[in-house]
PDB file with one MODEL, atoms N, CA, C and O in Angstrom:
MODEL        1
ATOM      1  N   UNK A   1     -57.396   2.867 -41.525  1.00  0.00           N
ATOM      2  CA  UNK A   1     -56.992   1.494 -41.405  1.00  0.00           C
ATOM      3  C   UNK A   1     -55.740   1.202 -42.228  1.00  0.00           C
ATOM      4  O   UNK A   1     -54.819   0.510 -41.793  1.00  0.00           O
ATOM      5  N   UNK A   2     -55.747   1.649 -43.195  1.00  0.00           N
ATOM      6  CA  UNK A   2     -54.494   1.401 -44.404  1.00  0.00           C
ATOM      7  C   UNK A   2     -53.574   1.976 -43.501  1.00  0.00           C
ATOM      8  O   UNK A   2     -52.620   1.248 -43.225  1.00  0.00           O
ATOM      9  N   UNK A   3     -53.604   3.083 -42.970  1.00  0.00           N
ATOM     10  CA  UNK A   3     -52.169   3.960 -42.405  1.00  0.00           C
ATOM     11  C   UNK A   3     -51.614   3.085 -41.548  1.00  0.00           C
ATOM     12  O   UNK A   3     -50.408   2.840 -41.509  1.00  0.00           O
ATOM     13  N   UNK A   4     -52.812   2.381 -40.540  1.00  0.00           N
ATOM     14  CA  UNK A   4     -52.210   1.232 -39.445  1.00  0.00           C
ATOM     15  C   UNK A   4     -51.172   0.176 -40.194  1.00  0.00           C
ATOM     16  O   UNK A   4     -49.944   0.202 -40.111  1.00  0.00           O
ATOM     17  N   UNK A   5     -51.664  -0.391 -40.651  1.00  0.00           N
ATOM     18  CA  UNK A   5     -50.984  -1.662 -41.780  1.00  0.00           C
ATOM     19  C   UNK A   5     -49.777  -1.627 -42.133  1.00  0.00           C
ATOM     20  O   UNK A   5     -48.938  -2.526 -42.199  1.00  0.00           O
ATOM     21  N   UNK A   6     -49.675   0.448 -42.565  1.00  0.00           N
ATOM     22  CA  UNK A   6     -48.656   0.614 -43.422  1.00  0.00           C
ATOM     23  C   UNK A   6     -47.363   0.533 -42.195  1.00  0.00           C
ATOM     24  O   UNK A   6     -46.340  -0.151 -42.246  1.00  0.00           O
ATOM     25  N   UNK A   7     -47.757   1.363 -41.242  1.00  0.00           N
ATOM     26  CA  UNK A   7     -47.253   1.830 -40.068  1.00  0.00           C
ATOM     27  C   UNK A   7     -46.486   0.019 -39.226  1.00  0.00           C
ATOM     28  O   UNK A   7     -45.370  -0.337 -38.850  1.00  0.00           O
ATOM     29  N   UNK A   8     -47.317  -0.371 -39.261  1.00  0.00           N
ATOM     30  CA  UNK A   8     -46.603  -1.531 -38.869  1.00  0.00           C
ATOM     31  C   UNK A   8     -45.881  -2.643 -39.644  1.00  0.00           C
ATOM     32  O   UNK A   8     -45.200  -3.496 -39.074  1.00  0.00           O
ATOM     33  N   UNK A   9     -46.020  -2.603 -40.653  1.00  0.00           N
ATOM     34  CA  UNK A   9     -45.209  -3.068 -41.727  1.00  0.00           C
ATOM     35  C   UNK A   9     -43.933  -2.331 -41.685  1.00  0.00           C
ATOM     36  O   UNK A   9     -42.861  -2.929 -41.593  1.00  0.00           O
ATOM     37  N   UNK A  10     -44.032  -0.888 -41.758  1.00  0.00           N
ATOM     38  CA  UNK A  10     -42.598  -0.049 -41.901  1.00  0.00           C
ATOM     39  C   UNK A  10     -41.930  -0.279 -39.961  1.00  0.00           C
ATOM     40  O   UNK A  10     -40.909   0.258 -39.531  1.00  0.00           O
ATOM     41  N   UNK A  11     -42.577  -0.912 -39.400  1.00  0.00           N
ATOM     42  CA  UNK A  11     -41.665  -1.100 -38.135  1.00  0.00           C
ATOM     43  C   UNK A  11     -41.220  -1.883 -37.863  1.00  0.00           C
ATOM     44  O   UNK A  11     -40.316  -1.890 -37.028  1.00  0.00           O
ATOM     45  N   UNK A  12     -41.862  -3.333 -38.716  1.00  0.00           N
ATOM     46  CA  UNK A  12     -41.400  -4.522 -38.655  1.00  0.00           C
ATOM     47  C   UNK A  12     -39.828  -4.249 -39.888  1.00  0.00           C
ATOM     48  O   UNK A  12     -38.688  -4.687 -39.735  1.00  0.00           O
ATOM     49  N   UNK A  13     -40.299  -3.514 -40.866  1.00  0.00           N
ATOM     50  CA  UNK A  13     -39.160  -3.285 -41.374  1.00  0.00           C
ATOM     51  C   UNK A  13     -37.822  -2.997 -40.917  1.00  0.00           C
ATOM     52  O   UNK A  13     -36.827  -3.685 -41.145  1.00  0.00           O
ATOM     53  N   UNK A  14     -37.876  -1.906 -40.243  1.00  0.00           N
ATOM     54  CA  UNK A  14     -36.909  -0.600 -39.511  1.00  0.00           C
ATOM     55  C   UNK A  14     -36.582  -1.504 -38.994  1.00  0.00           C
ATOM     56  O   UNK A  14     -35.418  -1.662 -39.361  1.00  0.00           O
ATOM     57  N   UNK A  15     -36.958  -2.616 -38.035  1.00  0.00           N
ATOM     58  CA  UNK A  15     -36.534  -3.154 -36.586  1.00  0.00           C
ATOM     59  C   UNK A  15     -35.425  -4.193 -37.191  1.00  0.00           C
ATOM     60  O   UNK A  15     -34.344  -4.448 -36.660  1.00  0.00           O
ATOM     61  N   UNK A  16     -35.976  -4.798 -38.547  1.00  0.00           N
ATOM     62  CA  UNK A  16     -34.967  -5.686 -39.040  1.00  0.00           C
ATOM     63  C   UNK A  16     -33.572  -5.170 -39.995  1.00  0.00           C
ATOM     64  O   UNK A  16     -32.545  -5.788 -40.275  1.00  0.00           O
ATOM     65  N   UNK A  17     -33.923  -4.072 -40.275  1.00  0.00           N
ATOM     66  CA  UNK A  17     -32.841  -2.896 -41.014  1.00  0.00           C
ATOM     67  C   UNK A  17     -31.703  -3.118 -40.069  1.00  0.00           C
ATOM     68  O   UNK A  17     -30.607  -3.669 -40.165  1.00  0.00           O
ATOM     69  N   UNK A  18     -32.493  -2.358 -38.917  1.00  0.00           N
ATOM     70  CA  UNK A  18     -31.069  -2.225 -37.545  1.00  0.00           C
ATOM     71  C   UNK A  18     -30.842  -2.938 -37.047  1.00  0.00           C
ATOM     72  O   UNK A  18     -30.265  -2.667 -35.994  1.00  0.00           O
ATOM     73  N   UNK A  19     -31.033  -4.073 -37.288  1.00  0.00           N
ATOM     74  CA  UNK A  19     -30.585  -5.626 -36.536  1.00  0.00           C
ATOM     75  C   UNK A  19     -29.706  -6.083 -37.685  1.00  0.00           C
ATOM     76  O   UNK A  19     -28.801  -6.882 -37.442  1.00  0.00           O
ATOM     77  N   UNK A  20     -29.854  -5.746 -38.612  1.00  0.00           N
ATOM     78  CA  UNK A  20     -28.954  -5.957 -39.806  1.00  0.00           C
ATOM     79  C   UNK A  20     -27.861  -5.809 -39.820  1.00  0.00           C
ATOM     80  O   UNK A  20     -26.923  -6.583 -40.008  1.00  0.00           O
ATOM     81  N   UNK A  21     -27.980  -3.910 -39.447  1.00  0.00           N
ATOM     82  CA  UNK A  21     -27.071  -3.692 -39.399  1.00  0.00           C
ATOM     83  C   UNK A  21     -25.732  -4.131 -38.301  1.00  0.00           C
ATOM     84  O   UNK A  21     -24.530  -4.368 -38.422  1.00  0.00           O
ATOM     85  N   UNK A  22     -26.715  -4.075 -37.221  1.00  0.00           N
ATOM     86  CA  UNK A  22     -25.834  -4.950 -36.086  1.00  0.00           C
ATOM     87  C   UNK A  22     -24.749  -6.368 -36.343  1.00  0.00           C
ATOM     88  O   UNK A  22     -23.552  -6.656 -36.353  1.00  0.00           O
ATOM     89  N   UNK A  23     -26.232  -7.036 -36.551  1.00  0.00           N
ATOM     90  CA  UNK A  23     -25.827  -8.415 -37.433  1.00  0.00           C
ATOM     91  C   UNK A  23     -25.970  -9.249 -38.450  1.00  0.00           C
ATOM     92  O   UNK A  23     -26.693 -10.245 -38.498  1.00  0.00           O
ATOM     93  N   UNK A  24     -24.945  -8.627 -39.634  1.00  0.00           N
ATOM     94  CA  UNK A  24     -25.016  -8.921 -40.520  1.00  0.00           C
ATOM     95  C   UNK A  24     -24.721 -10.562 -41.343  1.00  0.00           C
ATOM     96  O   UNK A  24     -24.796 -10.880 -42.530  1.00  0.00           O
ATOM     97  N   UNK A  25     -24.445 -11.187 -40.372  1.00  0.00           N
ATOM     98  CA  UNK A  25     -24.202 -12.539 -40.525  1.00  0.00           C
ATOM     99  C   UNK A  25     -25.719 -12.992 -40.216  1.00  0.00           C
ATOM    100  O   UNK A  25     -26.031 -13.918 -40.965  1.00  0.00           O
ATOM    101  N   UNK A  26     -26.401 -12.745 -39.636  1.00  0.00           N
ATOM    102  CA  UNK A  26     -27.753 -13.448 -39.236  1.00  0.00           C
ATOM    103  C   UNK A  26     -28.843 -11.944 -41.000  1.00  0.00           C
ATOM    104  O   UNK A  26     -29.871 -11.328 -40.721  1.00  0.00           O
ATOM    105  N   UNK A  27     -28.450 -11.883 -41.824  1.00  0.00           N
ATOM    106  CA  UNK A  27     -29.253 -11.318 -42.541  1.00  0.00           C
ATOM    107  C   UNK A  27     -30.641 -12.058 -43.303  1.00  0.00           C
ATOM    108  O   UNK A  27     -31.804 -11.740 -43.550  1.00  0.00           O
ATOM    109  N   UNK A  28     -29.844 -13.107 -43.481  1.00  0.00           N
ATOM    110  CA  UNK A  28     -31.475 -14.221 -44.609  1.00  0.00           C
ATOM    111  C   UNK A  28     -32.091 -14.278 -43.174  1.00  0.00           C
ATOM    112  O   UNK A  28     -32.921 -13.386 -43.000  1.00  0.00           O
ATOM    113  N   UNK A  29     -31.930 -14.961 -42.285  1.00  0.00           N
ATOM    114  CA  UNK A  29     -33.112 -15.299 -40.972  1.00  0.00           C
ATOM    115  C   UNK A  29     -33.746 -14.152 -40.926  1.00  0.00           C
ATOM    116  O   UNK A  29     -34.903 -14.070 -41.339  1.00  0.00           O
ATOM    117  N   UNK A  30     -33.023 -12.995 -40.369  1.00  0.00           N
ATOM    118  CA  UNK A  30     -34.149 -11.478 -40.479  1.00  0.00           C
ATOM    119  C   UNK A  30     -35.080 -11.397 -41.575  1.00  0.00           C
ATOM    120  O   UNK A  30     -36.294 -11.237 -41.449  1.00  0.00           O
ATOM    121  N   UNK A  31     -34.441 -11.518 -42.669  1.00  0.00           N
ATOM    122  CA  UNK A  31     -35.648 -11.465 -43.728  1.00  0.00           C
ATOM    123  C   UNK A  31     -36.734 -12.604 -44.034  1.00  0.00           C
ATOM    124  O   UNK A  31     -37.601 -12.699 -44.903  1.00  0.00           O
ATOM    125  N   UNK A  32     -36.358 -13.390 -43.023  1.00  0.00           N
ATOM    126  CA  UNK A  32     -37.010 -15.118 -43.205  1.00  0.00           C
ATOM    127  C   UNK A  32     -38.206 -14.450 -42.195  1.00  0.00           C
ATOM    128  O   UNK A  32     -39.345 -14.272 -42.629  1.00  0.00           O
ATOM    129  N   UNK A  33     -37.956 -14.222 -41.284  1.00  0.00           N
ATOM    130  CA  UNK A  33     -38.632 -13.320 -39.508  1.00  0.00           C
ATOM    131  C   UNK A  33     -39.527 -12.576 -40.028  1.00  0.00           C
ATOM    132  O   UNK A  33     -40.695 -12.792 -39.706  1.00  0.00           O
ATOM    133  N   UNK A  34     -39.218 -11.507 -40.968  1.00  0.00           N
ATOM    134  CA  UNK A  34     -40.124 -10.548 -41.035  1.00  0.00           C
ATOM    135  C   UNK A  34     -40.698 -11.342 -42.430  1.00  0.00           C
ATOM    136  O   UNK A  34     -41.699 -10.717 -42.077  1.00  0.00           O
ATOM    137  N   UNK A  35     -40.939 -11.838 -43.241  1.00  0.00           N
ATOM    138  CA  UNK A  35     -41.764 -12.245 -44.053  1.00  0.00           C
ATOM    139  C   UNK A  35     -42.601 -12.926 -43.072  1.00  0.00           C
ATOM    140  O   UNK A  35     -43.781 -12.975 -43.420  1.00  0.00           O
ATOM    141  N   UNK A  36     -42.440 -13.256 -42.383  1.00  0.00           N
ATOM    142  CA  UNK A  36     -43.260 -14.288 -41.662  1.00  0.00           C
ATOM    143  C   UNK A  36     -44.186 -13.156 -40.572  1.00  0.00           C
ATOM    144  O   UNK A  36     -45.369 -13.326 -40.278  1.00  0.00           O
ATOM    145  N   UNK A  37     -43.308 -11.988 -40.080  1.00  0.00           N
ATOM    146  CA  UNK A  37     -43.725 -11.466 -39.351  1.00  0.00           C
ATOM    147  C   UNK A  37     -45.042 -10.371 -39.836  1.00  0.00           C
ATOM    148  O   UNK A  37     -45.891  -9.824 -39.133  1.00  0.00           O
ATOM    149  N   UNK A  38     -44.833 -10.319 -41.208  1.00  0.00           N
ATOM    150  CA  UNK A  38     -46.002  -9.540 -42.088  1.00  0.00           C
ATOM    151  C   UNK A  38     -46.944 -10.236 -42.849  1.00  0.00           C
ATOM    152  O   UNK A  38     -47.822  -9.568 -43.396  1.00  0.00           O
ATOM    153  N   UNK A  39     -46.932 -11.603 -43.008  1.00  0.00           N
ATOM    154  CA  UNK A  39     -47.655 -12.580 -42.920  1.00  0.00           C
ATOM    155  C   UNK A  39     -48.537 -12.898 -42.166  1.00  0.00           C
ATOM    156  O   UNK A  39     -49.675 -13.218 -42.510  1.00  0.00           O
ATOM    157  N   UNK A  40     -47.916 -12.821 -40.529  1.00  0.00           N
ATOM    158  CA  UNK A  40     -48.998 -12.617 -39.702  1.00  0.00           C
ATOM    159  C   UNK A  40     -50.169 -11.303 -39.559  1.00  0.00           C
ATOM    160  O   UNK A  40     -51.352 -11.207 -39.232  1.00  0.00           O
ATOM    161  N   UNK A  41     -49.232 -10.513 -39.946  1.00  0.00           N
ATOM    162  CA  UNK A  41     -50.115  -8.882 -39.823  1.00  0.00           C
ATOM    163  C   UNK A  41     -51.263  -9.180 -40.791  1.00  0.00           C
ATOM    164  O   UNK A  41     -52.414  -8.973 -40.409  1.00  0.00           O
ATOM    165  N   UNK A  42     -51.032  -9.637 -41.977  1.00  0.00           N
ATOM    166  CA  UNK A  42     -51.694 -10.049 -42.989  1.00  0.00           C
ATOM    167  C   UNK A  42     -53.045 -10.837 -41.985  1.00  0.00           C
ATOM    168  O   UNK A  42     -54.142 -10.315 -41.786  1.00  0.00           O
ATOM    169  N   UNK A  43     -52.673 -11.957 -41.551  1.00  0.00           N
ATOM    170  CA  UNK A  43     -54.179 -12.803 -41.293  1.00  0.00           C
ATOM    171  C   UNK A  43     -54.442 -12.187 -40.176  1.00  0.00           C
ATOM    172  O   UNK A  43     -55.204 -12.954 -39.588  1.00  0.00           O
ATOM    173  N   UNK A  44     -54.256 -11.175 -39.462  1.00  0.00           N
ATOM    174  CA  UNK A  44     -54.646 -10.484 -38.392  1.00  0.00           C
ATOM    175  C   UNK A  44     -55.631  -9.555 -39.164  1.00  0.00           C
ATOM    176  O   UNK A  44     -56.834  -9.655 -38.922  1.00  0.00           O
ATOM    177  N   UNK A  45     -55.211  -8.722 -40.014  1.00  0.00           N
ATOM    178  CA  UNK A  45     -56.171  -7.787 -40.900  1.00  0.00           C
ATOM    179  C   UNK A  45     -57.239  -8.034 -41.213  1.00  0.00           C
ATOM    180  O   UNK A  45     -58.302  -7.418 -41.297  1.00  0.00           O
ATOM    181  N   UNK A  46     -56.638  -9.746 -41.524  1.00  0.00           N
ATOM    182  CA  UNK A  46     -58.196 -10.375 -42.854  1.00  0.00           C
ATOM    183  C   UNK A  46     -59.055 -10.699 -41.497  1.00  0.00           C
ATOM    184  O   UNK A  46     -60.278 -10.637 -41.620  1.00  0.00           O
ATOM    185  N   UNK A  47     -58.567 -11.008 -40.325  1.00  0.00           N
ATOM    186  CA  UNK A  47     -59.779 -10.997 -38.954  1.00  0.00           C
ATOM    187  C   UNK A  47     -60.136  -9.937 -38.560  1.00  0.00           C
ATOM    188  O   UNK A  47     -61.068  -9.942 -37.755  1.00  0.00           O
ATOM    189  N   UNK A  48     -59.560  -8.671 -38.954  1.00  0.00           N
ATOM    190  CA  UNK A  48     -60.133  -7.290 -38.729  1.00  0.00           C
ATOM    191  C   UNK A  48     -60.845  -7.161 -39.442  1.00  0.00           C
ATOM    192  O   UNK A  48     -61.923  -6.766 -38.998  1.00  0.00           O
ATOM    193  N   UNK A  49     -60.776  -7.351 -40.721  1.00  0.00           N
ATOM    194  CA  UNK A  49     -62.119  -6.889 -42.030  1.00  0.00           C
ATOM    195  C   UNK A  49     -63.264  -7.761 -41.760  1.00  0.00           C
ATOM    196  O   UNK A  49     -64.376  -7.274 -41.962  1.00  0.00           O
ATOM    197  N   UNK A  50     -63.164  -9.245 -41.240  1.00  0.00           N
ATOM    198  CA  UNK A  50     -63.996 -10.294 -41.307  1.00  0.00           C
ATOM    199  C   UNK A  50     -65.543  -9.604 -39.859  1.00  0.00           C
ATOM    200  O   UNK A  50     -66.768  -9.495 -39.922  1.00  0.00           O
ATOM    201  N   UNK A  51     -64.371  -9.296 -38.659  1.00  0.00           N
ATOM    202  CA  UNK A  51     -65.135  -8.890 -37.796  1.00  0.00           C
ATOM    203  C   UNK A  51     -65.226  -7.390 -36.992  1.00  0.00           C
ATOM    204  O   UNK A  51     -65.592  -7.218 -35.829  1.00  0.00           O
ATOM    205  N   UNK A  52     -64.783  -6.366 -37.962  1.00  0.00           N
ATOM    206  CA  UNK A  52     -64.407  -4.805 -37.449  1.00  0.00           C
ATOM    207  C   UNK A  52     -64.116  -4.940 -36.384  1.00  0.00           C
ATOM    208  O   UNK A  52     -64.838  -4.307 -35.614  1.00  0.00           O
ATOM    209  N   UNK A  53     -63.434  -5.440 -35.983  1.00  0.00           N
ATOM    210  CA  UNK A  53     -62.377  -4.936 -34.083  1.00  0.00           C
ATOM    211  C   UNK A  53     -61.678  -4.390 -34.480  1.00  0.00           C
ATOM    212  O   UNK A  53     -60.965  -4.908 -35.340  1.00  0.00           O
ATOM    213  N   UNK A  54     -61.518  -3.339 -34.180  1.00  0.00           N
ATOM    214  CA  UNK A  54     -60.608  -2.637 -34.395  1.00  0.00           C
ATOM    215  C   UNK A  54     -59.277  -2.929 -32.847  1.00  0.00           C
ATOM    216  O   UNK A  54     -58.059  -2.761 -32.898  1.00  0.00           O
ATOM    217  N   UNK A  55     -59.906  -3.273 -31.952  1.00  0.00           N
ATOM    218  CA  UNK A  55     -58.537  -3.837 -30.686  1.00  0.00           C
ATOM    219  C   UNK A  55     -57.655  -4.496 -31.737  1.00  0.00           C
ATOM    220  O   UNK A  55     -56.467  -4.229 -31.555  1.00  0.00           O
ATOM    221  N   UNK A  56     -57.953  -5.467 -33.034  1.00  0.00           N
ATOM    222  CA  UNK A  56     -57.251  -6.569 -33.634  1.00  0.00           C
ATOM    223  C   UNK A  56     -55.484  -5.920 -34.054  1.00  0.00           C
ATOM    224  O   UNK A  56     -54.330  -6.333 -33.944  1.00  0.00           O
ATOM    225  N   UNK A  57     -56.204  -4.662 -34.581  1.00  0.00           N
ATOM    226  CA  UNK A  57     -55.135  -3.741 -34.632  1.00  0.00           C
ATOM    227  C   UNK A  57     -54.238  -3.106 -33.904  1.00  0.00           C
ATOM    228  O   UNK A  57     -53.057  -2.966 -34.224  1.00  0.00           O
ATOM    229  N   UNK A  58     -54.747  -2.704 -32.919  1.00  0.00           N
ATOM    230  CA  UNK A  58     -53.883  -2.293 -31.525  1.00  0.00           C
ATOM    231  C   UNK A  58     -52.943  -2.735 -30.981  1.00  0.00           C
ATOM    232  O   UNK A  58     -51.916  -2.193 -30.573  1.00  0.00           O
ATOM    233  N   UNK A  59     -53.486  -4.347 -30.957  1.00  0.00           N
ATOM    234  CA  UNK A  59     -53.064  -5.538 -30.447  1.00  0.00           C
ATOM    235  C   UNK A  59     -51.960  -6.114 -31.447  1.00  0.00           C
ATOM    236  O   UNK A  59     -51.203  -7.046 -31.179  1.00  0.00           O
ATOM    237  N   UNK A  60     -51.988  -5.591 -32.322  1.00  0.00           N
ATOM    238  CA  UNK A  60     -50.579  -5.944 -33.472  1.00  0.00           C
ATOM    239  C   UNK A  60     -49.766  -5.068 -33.348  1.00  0.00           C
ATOM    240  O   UNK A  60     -48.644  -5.535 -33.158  1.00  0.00           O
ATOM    241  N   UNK A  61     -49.818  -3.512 -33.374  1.00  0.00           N
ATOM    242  CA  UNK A  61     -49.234  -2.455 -32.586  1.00  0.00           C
ATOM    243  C   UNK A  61     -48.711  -2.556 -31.587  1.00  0.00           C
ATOM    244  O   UNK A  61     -47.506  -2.535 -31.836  1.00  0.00           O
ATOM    245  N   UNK A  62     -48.862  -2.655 -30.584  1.00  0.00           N
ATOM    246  CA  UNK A  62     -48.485  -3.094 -29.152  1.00  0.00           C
ATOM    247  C   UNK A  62     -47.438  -4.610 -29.564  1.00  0.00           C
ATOM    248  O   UNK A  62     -46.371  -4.747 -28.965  1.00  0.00           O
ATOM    249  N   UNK A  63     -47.687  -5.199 -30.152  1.00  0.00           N
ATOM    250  CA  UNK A  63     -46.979  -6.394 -30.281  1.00  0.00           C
ATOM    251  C   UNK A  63     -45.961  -6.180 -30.761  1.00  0.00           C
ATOM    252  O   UNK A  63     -45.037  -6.784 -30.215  1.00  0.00           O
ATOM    253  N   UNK A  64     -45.539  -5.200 -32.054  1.00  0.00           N
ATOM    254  CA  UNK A  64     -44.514  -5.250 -32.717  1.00  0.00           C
ATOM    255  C   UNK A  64     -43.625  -4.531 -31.820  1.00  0.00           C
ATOM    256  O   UNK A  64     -42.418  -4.771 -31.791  1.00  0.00           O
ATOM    257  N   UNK A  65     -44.274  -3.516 -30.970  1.00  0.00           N
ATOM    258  CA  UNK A  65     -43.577  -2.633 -30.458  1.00  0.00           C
ATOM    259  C   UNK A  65     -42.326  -3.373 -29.287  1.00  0.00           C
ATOM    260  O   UNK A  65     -41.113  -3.431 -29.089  1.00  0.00           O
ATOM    261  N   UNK A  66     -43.565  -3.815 -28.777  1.00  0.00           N
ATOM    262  CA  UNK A  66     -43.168  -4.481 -27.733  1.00  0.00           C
ATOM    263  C   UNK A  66     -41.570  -5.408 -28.311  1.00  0.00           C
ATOM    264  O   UNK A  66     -40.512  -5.347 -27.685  1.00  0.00           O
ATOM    265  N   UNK A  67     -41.704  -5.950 -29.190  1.00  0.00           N
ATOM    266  CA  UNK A  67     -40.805  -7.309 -29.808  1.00  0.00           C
ATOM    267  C   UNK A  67     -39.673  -6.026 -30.379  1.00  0.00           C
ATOM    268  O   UNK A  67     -38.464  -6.256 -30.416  1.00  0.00           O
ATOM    269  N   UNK A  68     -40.124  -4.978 -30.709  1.00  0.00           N
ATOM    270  CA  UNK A  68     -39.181  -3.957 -31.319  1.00  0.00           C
ATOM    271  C   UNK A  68     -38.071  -3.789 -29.689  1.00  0.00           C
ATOM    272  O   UNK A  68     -36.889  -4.114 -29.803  1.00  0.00           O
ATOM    273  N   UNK A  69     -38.342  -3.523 -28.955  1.00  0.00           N
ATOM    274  CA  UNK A  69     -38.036  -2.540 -27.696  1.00  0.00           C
ATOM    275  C   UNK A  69     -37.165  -4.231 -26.923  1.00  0.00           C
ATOM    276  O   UNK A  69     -36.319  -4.054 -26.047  1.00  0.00           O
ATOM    277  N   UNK A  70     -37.448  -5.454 -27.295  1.00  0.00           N
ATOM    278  CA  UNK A  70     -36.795  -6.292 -26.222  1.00  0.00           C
ATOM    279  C   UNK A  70     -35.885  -7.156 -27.056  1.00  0.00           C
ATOM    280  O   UNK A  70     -36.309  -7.689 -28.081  1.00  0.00           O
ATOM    281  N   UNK A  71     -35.132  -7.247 -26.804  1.00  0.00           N
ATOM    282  CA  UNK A  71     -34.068  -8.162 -27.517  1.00  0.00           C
ATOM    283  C   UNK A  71     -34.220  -9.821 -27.115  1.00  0.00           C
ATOM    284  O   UNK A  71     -33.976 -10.748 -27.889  1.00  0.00           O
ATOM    285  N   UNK A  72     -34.531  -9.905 -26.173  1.00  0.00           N
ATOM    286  CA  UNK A  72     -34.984 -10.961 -25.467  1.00  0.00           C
ATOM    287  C   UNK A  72     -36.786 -11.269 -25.374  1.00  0.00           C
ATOM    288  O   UNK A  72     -37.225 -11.701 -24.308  1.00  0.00           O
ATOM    289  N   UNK A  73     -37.431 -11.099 -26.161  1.00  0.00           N
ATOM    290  CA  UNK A  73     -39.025 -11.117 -25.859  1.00  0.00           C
ATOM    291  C   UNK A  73     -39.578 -12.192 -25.100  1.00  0.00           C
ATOM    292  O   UNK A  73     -39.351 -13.379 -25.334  1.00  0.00           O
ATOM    293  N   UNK A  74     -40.447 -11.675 -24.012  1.00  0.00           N
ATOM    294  CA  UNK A  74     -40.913 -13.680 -22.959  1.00  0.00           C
ATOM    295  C   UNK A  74     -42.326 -13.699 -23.649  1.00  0.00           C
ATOM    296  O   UNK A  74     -43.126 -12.766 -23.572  1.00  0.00           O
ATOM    297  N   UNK A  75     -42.525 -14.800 -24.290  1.00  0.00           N
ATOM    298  CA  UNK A  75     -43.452 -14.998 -25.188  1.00  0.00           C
ATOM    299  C   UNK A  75     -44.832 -14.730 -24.432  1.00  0.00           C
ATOM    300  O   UNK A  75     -45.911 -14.338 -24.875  1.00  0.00           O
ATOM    301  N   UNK A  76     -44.293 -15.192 -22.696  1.00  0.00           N
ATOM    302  CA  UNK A  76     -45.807 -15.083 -21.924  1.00  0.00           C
ATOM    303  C   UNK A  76     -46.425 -13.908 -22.269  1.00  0.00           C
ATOM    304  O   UNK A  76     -47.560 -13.981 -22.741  1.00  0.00           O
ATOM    305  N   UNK A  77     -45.720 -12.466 -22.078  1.00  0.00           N
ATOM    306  CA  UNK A  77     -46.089 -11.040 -21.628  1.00  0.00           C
ATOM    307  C   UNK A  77     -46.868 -11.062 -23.623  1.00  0.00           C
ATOM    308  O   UNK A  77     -47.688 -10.189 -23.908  1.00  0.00           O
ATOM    309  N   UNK A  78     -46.464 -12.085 -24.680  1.00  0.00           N
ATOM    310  CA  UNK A  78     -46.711 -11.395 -25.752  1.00  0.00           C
ATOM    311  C   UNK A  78     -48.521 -11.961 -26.008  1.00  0.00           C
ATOM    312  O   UNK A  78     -49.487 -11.377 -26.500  1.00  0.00           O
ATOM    313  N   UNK A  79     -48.353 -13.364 -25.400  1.00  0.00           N
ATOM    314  CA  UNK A  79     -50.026 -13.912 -25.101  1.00  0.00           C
ATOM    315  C   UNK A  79     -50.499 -13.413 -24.204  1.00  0.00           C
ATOM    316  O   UNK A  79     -51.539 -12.819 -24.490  1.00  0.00           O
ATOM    317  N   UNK A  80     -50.167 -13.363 -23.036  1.00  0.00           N
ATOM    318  CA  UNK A  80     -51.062 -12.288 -21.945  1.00  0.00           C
ATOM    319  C   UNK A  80     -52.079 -10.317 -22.920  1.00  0.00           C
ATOM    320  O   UNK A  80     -53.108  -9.641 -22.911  1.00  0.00           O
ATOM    321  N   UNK A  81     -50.626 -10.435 -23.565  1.00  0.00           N
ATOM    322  CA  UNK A  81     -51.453  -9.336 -24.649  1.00  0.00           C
ATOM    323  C   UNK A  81     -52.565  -9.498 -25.468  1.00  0.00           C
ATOM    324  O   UNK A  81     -53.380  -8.608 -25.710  1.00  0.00           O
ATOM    325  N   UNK A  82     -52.599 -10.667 -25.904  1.00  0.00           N
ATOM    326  CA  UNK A  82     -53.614 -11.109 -26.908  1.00  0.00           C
ATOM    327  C   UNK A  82     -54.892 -12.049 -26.309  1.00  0.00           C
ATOM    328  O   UNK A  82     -55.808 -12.460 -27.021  1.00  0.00           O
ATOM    329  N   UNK A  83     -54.766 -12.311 -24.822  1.00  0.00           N
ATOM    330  CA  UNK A  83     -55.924 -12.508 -23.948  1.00  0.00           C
ATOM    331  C   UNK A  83     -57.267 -11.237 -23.904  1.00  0.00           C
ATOM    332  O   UNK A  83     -58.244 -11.396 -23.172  1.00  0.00           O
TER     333      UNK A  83
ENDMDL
END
């Protein structure tokens, strides 16, 4: 479980590194994004420990990925995930 956590924390990272680097004028918002974005991972966890689903995790996996891979993300395809 820890490795998951770590694993998606270091992708939410990476993803904002190279967007950085891209665009470096938009740098505080990236870091505004991903505090927020590991924040969420955070109360996703504490609903994984509360009720062992382990999908809870998957489903954060798949999410980051997903938001990693589109520059444009359609929020529908990101709730249709979490249905």
């Amino acid at each position: 479980m820890r490795e998951r956590v770590a694993e998606a924390i270091k992708s939410i990272v990476e993803f904002y590194r190279d967007d950085n680097e891209e665009n470096p004028t938009y740098k505080r918002a990236h870091i505004d994004q991903m505090i927020e974005e590991i924040t969420n991972l955070k109360t996703a966890h504490f609903e994984y420990v509360k009720t062992t689903d382990d999908s809870v995790m998957s489903d954060i996996t798949m999410t980051l990925r997903y938001l990693q891979n589109n520059r444009e993300p359609d929020l529908q395809k990101i709730e249709e995930l979490w249905q």
